[in-house]
C-alpha positions as CSV (number, residue, x, y, z in Angstrom):
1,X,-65.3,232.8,183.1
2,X,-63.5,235.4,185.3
3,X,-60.6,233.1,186.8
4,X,-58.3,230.2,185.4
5,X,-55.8,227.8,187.0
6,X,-52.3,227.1,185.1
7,X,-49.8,224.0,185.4
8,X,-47.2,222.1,184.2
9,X,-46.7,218.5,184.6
10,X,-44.5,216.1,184.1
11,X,-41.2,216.2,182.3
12,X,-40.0,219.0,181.4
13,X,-39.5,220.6,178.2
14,X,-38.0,223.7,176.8
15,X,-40.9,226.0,175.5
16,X,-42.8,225.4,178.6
17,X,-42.0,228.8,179.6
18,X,-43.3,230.0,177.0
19,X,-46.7,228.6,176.7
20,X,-46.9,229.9,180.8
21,X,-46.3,233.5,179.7
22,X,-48.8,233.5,176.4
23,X,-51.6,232.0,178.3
24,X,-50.8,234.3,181.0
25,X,-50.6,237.6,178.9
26,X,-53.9,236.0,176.8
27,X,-55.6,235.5,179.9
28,X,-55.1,239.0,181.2
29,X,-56.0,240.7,177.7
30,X,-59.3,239.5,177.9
31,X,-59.8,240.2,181.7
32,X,-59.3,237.2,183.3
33,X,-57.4,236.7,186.8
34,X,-54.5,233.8,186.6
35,X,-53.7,231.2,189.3
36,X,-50.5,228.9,189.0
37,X,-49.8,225.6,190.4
38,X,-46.8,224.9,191.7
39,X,-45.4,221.4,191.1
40,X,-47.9,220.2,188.8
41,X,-50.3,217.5,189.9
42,X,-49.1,217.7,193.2
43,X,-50.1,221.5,193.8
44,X,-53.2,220.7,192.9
45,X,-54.0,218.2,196.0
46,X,-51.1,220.2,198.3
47,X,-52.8,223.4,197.8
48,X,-50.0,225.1,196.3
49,X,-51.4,228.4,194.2
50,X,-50.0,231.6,193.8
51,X,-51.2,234.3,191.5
52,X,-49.7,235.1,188.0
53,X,-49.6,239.1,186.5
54,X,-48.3,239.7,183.6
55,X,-44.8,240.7,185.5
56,X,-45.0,237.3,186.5
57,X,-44.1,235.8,183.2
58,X,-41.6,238.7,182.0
59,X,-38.1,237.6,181.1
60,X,-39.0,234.2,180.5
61,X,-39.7,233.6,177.3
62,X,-36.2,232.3,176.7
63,X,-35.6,230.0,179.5
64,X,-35.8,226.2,179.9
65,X,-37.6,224.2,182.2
66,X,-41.0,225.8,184.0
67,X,-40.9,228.4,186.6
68,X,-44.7,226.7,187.8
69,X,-42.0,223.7,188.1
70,X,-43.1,220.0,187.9
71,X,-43.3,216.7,189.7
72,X,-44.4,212.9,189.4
73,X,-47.4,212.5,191.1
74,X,-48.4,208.9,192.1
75,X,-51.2,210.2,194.6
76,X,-53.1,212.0,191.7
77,X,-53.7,208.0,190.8
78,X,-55.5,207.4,193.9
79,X,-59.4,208.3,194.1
80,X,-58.6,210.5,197.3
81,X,-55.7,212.5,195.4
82,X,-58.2,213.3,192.5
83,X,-61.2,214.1,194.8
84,X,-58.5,215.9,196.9
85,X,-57.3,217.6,193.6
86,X,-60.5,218.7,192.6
87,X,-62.1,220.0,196.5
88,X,-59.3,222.7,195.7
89,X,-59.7,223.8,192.4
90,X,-63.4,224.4,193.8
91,X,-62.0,226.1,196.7
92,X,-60.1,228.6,194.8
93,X,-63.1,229.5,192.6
94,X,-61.1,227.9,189.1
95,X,-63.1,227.9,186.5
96,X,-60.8,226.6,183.9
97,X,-57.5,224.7,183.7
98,X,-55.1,224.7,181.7
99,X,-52.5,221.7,181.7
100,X,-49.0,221.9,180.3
101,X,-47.2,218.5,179.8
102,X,-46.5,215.1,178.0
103,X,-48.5,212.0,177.8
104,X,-49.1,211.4,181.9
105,X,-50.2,215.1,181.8
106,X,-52.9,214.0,179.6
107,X,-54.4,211.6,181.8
108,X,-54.7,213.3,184.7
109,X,-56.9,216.7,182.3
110,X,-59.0,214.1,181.2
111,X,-59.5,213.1,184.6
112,X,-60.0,216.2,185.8
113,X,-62.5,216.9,183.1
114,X,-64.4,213.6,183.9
115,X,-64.9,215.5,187.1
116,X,-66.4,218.0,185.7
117,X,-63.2,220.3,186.0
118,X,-63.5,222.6,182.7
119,X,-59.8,221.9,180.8
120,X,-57.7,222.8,177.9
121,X,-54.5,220.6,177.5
122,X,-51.3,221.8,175.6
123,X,-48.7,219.2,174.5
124,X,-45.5,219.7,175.8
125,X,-42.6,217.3,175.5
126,X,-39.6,215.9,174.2
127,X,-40.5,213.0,173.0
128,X,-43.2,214.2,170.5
129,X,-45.0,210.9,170.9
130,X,-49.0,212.7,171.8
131,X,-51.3,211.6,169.5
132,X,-53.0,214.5,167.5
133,X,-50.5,216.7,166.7
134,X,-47.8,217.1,164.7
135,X,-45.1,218.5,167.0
136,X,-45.2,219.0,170.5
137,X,-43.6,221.9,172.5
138,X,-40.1,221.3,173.0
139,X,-39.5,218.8,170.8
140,X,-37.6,221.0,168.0
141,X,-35.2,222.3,170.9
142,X,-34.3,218.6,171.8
143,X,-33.5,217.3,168.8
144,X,-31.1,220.3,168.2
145,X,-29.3,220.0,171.1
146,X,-28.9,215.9,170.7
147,X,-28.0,216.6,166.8
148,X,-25.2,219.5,168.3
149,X,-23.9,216.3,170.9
150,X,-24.1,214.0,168.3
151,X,-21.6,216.5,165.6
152,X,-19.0,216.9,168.3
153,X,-19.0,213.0,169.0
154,X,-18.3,212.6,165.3
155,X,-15.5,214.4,165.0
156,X,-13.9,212.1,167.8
157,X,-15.3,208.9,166.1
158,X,-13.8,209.8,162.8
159,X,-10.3,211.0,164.3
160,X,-9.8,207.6,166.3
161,X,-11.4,205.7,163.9
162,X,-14.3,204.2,166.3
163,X,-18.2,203.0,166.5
164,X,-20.5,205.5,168.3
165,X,-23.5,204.3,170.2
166,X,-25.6,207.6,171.2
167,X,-28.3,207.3,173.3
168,X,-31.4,209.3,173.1
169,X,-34.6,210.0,175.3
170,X,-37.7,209.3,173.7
171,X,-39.1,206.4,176.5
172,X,-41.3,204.0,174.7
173,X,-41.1,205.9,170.9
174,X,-38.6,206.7,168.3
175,X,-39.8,210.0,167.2
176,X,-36.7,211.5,168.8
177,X,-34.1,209.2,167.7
178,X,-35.3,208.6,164.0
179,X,-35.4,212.8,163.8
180,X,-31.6,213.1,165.4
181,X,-30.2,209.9,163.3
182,X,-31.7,211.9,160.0
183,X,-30.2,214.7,160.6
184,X,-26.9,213.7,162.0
185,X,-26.6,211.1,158.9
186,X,-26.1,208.5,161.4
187,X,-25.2,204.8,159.8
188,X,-27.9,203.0,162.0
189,X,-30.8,203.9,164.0
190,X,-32.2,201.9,166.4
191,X,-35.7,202.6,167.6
192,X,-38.5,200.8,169.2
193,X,-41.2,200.5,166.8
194,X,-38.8,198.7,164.1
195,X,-37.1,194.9,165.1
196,X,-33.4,194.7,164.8
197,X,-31.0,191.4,164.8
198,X,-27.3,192.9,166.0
199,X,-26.1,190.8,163.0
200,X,-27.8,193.1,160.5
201,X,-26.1,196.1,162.3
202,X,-22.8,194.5,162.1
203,X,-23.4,193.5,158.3
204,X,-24.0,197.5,158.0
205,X,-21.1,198.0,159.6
206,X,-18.9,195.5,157.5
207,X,-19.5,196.6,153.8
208,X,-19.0,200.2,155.2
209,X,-15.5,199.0,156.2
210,X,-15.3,197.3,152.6
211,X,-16.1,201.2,150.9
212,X,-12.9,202.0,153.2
213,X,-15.4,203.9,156.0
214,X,-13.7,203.5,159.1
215,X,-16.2,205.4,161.6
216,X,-19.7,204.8,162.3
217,X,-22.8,207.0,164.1
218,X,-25.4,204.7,166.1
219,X,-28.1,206.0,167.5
220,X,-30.4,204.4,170.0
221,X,-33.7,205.3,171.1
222,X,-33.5,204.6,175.1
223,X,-36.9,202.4,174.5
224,X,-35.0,200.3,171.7
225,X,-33.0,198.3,174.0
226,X,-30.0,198.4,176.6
227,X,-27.5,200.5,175.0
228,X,-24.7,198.8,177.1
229,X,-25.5,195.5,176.0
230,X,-26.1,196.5,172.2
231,X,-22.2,198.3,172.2
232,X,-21.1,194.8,173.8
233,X,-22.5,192.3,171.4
234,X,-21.1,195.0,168.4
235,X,-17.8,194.7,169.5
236,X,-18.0,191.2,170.1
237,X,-18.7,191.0,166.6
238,X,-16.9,193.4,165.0
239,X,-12.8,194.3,165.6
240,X,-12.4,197.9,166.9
241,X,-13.6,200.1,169.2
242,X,-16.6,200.7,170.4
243,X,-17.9,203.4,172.4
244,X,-21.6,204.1,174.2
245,X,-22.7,207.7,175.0
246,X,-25.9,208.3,177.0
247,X,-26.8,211.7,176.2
248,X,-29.4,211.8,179.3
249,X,-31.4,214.9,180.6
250,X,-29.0,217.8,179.0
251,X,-31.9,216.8,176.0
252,X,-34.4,218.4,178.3
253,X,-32.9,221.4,179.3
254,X,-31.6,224.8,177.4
255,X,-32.7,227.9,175.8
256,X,-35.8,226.7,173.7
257,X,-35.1,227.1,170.1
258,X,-37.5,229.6,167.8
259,X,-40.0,226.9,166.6
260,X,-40.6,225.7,170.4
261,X,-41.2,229.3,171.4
262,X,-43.5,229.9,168.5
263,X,-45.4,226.9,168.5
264,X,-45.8,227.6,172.5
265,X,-46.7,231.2,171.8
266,X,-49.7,230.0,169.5
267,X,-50.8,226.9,171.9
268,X,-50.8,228.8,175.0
269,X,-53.1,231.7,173.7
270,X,-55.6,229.3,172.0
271,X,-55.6,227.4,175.2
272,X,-56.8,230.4,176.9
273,X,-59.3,231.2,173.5
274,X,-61.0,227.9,174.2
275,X,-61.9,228.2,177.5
276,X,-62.7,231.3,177.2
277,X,-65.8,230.8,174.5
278,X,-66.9,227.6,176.7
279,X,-64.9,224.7,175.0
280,X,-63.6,222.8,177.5
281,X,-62.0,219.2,177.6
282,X,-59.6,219.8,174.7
283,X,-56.1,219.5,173.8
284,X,-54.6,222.3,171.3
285,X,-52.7,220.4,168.1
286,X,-50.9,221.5,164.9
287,X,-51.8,220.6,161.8
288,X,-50.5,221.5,158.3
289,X,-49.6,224.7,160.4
290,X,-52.9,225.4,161.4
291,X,-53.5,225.6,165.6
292,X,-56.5,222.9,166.5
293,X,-58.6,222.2,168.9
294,X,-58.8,218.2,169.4
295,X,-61.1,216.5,172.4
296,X,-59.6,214.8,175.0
297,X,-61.7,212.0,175.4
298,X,-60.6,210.8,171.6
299,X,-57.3,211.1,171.8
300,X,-55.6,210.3,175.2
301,X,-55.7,206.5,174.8
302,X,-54.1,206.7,171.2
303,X,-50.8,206.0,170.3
304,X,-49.2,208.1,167.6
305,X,-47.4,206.2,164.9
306,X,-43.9,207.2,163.5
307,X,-43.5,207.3,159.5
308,X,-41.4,204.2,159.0
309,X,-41.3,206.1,155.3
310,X,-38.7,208.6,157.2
311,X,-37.0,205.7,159.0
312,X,-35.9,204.4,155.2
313,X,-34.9,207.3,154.0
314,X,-32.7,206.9,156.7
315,X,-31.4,204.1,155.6
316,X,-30.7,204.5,152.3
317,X,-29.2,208.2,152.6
318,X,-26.5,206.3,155.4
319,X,-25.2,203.6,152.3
């Protein structure tokens, strides 16, 4: 292999950065030539490369977001965008790709590998709902900046005496949200693998009130339900006041703590590793702190399943 493609799909995340400049610096140690993508999915069928060096990738280590940047990309769903996608790749002479990005990102690799595209896939998003591994790139840096919105919001809830409702990203999973309420000690967390009746919330609510507790922290997974409505029906129920906060994209942005730059330091140089010794089609996971290689094919139709066993301890450290 003398030349390898690089992108970044998607959402963003912070740490993406830095799994650019280790595969890049990898990729150069052992004499390969780098190509990125620009805009993902997209570049791939627009024809947008550009070569990387390794003064490409210096100085950005610490910053958020992707410098390859990233797009939605509806016509990589379409059997002309793929065949497109892949006409290029050929074009160019890549022979290996390596995809940064979240579950959608997923897809389209093992797409690109059913084409006979050689891949290696690293995990990178806030949400930290891919199957296989235990943390995702990025993830760490979210849930500190949410738990530093979340500690400033408290000390206005407990001066005025109010209800909270914080809204977190996360789409369809909880992993966000059950990881910010722990460590924020919010009173109830609201995610949408676990059922809630807004009467149980508001019983929570009401014995606090009988201990003499007089503000509350609730956080809400964006895939658990209308935050809006939620806040509504509370304070329907319950006398005082209730306030919603959506927290929104500043979750996806910022200087990408330790943990997301190490854990993209070690995924984006075994990404390179793989392809390299001829393993293609496989996404790079943690495990018990231990960088693996896990196939594609397995994986990207599996959901990842939260540890309700976390989402009680939850509940009994907020009595």
């Amino acid at each position: 292999m003398r030349k390898i493609g690089l992108l970044t799909g998607g959402g963003d995340a912070p740490g993406m950065n830095a799994a650019i400049r280790a595969a890049v610096r990898t990729a150069i140690y052992f004499g390969l030539e780098v190509i990125g993508v620009e805009g993902g999915f997209s570049g791939l069928i627009a024809n947008k490369f550009r070569r990387l060096d390794s003064s490409s990738v210096s100085g950005i280590i610490n910053k958020g977001g992707t410098i390859l940047h990233s797009a939605r990309c509806p016509e990589f769903k379409q059997k002309d965008g793929i065949k497109k996608a892949v006409e290029n790749i050929r074009k160019e002479n890549i022979e290996g790709l390596i995809v940064i990005g979240g579950d959608g990102s997923l897809k389209g690799a093992y797409v690109l590998q059913k084409k006979g595209i050689a891949v290696s896939f690293i995990p990178a998003s806030i949400d930290n709902d891919i199957f296989g591994t235990e943390e995702t790139i990025g993830f760490d840096t979210a849930v500190n900046t949410a738990l530093d919105a979340i500690d400033k919001i408290r000390d206005t809830a407990t001066s005025h005496e109010r209800i909270f409702l914080i809204e977190v990203m996360g789409r369809e999973s909880g992993f966000l949200a059950l990881e910010v309420g722990l460590a924020s000690g919010a009173e109830v967390i609201l995610i949408p693998e676990v059922k809630f009746k807004i009467e149980d919330i508001c019983n929570v609510l009401k014995k606090g009130r009988k201990r003499g507790k007089r503000s509350y922290i609730i956080i809400v997974a964006e895939g658990a339900g209308k935050i809006s409505e939620i806040g509504k029906e509370i304070g329907r129920r319950i006398k005082g006041e209730v306030r919603t906060t959506t927290l929104g994209y500043l979750q996806r942005g910022g200087t990408p703590s330790a943990d997301s730059r190490n854990l993209a330091c070690r995924f984006g140089a075994f990404a390179v590793e793989l392809l390299k010794s001829g393993e293609s089609g496989r996404m790079v996971g943690i495990n018990k702190g231990k960088v693996v290689p896990l196939p594609i094919e397995k994986i990207y139709r599996r959901r990842k399943r939260i540890d309700l066993r976390r989402y009680q301890l939850a509940k009994i450290l907020s009595l």
